[in-house]
Phi, psi and omega in degrees: 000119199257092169264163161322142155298355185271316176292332188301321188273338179291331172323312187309332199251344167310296205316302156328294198288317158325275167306006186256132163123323181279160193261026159286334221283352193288333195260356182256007166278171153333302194331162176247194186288324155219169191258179207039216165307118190279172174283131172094353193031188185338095146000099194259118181267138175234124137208174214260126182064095191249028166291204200288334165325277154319308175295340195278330168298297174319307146022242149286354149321080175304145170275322135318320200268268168276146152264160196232126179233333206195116152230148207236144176203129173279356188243130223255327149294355176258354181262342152315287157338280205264353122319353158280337196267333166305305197298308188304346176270354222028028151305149184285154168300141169270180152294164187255165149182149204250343186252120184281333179293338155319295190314281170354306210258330194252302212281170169267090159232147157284349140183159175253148179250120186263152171211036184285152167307154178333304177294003160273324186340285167346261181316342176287290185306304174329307190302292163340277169272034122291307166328357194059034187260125166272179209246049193268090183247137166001158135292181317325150185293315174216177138322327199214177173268000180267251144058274203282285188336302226283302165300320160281339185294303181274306175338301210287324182266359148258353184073011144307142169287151164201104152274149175235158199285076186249084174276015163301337176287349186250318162344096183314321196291334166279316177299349176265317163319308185288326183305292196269359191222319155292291211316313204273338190085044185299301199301314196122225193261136181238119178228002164219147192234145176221135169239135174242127166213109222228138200190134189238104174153178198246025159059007165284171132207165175004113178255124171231117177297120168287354169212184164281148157065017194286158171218062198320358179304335147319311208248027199059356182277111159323306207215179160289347160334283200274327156289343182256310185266037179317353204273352188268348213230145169283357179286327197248349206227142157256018172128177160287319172328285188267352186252011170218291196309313189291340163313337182287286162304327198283330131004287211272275156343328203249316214254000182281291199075038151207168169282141177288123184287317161195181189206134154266142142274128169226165165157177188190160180270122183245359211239260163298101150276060139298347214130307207304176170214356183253160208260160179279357189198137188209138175223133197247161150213109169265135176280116198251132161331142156080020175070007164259162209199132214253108177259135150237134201240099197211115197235164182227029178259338172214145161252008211299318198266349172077244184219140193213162168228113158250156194236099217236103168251195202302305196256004190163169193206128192239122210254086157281114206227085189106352166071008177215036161217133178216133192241091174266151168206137166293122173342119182086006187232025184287187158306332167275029195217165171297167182221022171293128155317103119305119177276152151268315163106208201284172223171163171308310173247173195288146181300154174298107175211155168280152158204122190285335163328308181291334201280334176263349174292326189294311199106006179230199187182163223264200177073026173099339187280144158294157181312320174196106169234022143279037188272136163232074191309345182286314182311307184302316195294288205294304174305334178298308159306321189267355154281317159337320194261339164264309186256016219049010159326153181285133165300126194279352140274286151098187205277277190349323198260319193292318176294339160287315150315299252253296192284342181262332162275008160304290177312311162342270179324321169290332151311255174014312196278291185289310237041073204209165176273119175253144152296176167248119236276166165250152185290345204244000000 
């Protein structure tokens, strides 16, 4: 959703205004889910899969939180990278190891983090916490819905944690939009959600042999094709569904508080004739309790609108665009309306006002800045987890919420397939 700089700062300062007094407005600091050094120290950490993904959790992994002792990669150039990135953090080296069930068998760790391609998920994350290992793994949570039974089944009987990687849950501006602007009811009744994810280009890349003589076959890959753009192919991959949208759905879910009951689809590869087999422009309409309804919209031919979660009631309408901007505007006060400041008085959602109060309590500020733009959700998720695992703190996603996402874009992909209205499968 593309505004005016006039609208953006009037969102900006609805959103602000929404929220000053309240103890949502708390989540819009700095702060991580908790400060300092967790009790028990450093998490001793493995992870699994170091393509772009995986570096970026590595990364951003503080060292307060988790140690990084082991990291396991079938590509050998990609076990280059984070052993670069480690050295560039001052981080100690970790170990190598190419097989995760080794890595799993020699270390002394307490938990992994997997980013492996999809189809691994499962089987992986399972292992683990049989192994008495908790879980912070990637979306989709799995492939398949026997997959997510499987994951949840063992989590709950070993007592392991197992997070997936929705890190919008760990993002303060969503967590504060849900605290302070759904929970309370701002919007009114909201009955339609539009998740947009928009993009121009074609999601290959390069195929380059990462040694002489490398042979990904060992590891399920025919050739190097299908190891470097696995994100292409349906044995490994489910798609824009699951490596973008369902981040979206799980969104959708969360400020909804249900699962989507069924969904129609269409989509195809219209665009790229490569090869590819999972489609280039995919479109949803998810069916929500209560008459409500989630359109995901997610292509690869334009980028003009990027990627946005909008949320549109009775009373007002709330835009997360980017994952660092949150925009409210009052029923009537949209893009197609004036945008002079009126005071109203009170209301459902908050009158348009600067308030330096709410901006300084947050810590951001209006004026053309994003809402927070020191914001690292990734950092918070990983750290977030591993307070969990030393103090119990709540996981801010958690399986449950991931399996919902998860089992609705399952339904997706098939509606897409069939062209048809799917239910969306249950867990029992």
């Amino acid at each position: 959703m593309n505004l005016t700089p006039e609208q953006q700062e009037l969102g900006r300062r609805n959103f602000l205004r929404a929220l000053a007094g309240t103890p949502a407005v708390a989540a819009l600091g700095a702060a991580a889910i908790v400060k300092g050094p967790v009790p028990g120290g450093p998490v001793r950490l493995g992870y699994v899969g170091l393509g772009s993904q995986g570096r970026v959790l590595l990364e951003q992994t503080d060292a307060r939180y988790g140690e990084v002792v082991a990291l396991c990669e079938i590509n050998p150039a990609q076990m280059q990278k984070a052993d670069e990135a480690l050295a560039a953090a001052g981080k100690p080296m970790a170990r190598h190891y190419e097989d995760w069930k080794e890595m799993i068998d020699k270390e002394d760790l307490e938990a992994i983090v997997i980013a492996t391609p999809l189809f691994l998920h499962a089987e992986i994350a399972v292992a683990a916490l049989e192994a008495g290992l908790h879980v912070l793994s990637e979306k989709m949570m799995a492939r398949e819905v026997e997959g997510l039974r499987r994951m949840l089944e063992t989590a709950r009987r070993t007592g392991r944690l197992l997070e997936i990687g929705y890190q919008r849950h760990y993002n303060p501006i969503f967590q504060a939009a849900y605290e302070g602007i759904i929970k309370p009811g701002l919007l009114g009744e909201v009955y339609y959600s539009r998740l947009h994810w928009h993009r121009n280009g074609s999601w290959r890349r390069e195929v380059e042999s990462p040694a002489p003589g490398y042979d990904p076959s060992p590891w399920g890959y025919p050739d190097l094709e299908h190891l470097i753009n696995w994100r292409l192919y349906w044995d490994y991959s489910l798609g824009l569904l699951a490596e973008l949208s369902s981040h979206q759905v799980a969104i959708a879910n969360w400020f909804f508080g249900a699962v989507p009951e069924a969904v129609t689809g269409y989509g195809g590869v219209f665009r790229y004739q490569d090869g590819r087999e999972v489609p280039d422009h995919v479109y949803a309409t998810f069916e929500y309790p209560r008459g409500r309804t989630a359109v995901v919209s997610s292509i690869q031919s334009n980028a003009f609108n990027t990627y946005y979660e909008g949320f549109f009631g009775t009373e007002g309408t709330l835009i997360l665009k980017g994952e660092s901007e949150a925009y409210l505007f009052d029923e009537g006060e949209g893009p197609a309306t004036s945008i002079d400041i009126t005071p109203r008085g009170a209301g459902p959602v908050g009158e348009a006002s600067a308030s330096r109060a709410a901006e300084a309590a947050g810590g951001v500020a209006s004026g053309g800045r994003t809402l927070q733009e020191r914001v690292n959700a990734y950092e918070l998720e990983v750290s977030g987890f591993c307070a969990s695992i030393r103090t119990g703190v709540p996981l801010r996603c958690g399986p449950e919420l991931a399996a919902g996402s998860a089992r609705a874009c399952l339904a997706a992909n098939e509606a897409m397939q069939k062209k048809a209205r799917v239910a969306v499968p249950a867990l029992v």
